[in-house]
N, C-alpha and C positions, 0 to 999 in steps of 0.2 A: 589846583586851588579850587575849592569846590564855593558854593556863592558866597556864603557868610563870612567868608577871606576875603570874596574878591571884594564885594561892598567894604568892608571895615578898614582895607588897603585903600582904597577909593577916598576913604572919608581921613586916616592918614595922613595924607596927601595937603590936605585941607583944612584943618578940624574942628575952622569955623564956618565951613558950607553947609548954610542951614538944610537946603536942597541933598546933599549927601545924608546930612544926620537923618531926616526921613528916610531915605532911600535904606537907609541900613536898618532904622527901627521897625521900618515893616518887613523888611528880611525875619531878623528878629523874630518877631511876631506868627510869619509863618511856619518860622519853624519851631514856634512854641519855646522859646525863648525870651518869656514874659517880663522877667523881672530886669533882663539888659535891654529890653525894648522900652519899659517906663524908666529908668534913669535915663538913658539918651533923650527918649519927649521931656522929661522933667526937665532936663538940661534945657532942652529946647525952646520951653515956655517960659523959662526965665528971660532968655534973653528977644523974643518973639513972640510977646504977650497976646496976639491980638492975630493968631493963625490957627485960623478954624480944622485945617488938615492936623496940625497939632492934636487939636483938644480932641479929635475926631477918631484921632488913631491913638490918642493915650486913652480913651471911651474904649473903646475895641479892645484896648488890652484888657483893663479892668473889669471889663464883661467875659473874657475868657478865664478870668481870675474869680470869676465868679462874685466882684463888688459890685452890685447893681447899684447903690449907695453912690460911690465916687463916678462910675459909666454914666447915669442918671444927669449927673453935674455935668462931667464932659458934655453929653449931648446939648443938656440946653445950653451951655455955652459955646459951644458951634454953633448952634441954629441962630445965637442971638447977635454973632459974628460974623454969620451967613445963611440967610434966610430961606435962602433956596435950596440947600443943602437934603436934599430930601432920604438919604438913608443916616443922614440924624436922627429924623420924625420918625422911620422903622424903628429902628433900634429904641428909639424911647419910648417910642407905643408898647412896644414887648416889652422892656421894662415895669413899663407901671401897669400893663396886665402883669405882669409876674408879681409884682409886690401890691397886686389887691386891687388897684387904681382904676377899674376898668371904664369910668367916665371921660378920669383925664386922657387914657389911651387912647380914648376912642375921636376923642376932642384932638388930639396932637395927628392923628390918622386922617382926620378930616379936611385940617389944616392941612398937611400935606398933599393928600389929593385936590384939593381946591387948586395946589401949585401945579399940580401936572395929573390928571385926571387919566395917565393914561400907563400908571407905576403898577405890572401888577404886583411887585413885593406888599405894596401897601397894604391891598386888598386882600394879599393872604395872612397878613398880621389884626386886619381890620376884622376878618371871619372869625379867626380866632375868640377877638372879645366876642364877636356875636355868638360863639356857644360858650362860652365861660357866662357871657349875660342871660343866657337861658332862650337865646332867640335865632335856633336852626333853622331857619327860613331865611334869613337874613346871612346867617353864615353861609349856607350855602349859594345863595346869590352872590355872595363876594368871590367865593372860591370860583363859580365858574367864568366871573368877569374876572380873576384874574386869568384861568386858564384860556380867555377869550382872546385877551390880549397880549399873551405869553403862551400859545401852544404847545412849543420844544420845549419850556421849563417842567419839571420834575415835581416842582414844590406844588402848584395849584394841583396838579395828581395826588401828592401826599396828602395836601388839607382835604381833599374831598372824598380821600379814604376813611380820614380818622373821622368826617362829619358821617361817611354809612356807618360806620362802627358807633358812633352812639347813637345811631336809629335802628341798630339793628340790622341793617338792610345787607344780607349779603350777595346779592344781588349785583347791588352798587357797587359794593368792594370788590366784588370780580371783575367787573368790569374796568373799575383804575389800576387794581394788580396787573391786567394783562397790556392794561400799557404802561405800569411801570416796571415792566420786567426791559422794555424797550430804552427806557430813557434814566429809571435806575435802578439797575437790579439788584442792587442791595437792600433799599426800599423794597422792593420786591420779593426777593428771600424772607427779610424782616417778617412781612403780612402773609407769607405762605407758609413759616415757619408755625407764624402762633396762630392762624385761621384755617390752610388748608391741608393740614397735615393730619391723619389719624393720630390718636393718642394711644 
């Protein structure tokens, strides 16, 4: 019985355990199994109007579904559900930098870190605006607070690669390559594929 039997047996069993219907929608979900991970939460929020892990994980779906549009909604209906809920504020940072927003982004990022100042997913979504905004000084001060606060994570390495590569600096990109060849070397292949490689 491999997972997605054992959950959907599990919820069977039950099949009004709100706690199982999650338990199976994010199954679902990771295995890319979008569209029976949103009717299970749909199902779900009918009858549990006011459950931020809901709205939170049907936002996830929709964002992998590529509706920034409906994930957008989700989010701020978690957050307004559950205030502290702080990878709502990611995700809908990144959002309304993706669809152009980059003040509101930047405003929803802040609020967040006011909540915990100490998130570096934030501050690598928060760098982000700051070079979409035009202000590499600032991006890169986020990216190395996150990687300050986040050492073993992977991503403050990524963002501070893509911030040498629009300065040019390769220098700087060698030097995040050869410690994301440690922590992801797919990332790593990625940047040596199209930087260090003759042509």
């Amino acid at each position: 019985m491999n997972e997605i039997e054992q959950y959907e047996a599990a919820l069977n069993e039950n099949p009004d355990d709100a706690c199982r219907q999650y338990d199976l929608a994010l199954c679902y979900l990771r295995h890319e199994r979008n569209r029976q991970a949103l009717e299970l939460l749909d199902g779900m929020l009918r009858t549990h109007k006011r459950d931020p892990r809901a709205f939170y994980a049907r936002a996830v779906v929709y964002l992998s579904m590529n509706n920034y549009s409906k994930a957008g909604c989700d989010f701020l209906r978690t957050i307004a559900l559950d205030p502290d809920f702080l990878d709502a504020y990611k995700h809908l940072g990144f959002i309304q930098l993706t669809l152009g927003k980059e003040e509101a982004a930047r405003k929803t990022l802040k609020t967040a870190l006011e909540k915990d100042p100490s998130d570096a997913g934030l501050y690598c979504v928060l760098g982000d605006v700051y070079l979409d905004t035009g202000e590499p000084e600032k991006a890169k001060a986020a990216f190395e607070k996150a990687f300050e606060l986040d050492p073993q994570s992977a991503e403050p390495h990524c963002k501070l690669a893509m911030y040498y590569v629009s300065k040019g600096d390769m220098k700087g990109l060698k030097k995040e390559y050869d410690l994301l060849r440690d922590l992801d070397p797919s990332m790593a292949a990625q940047i040596e594929t199209l930087f260090f490689q003759p042509l």
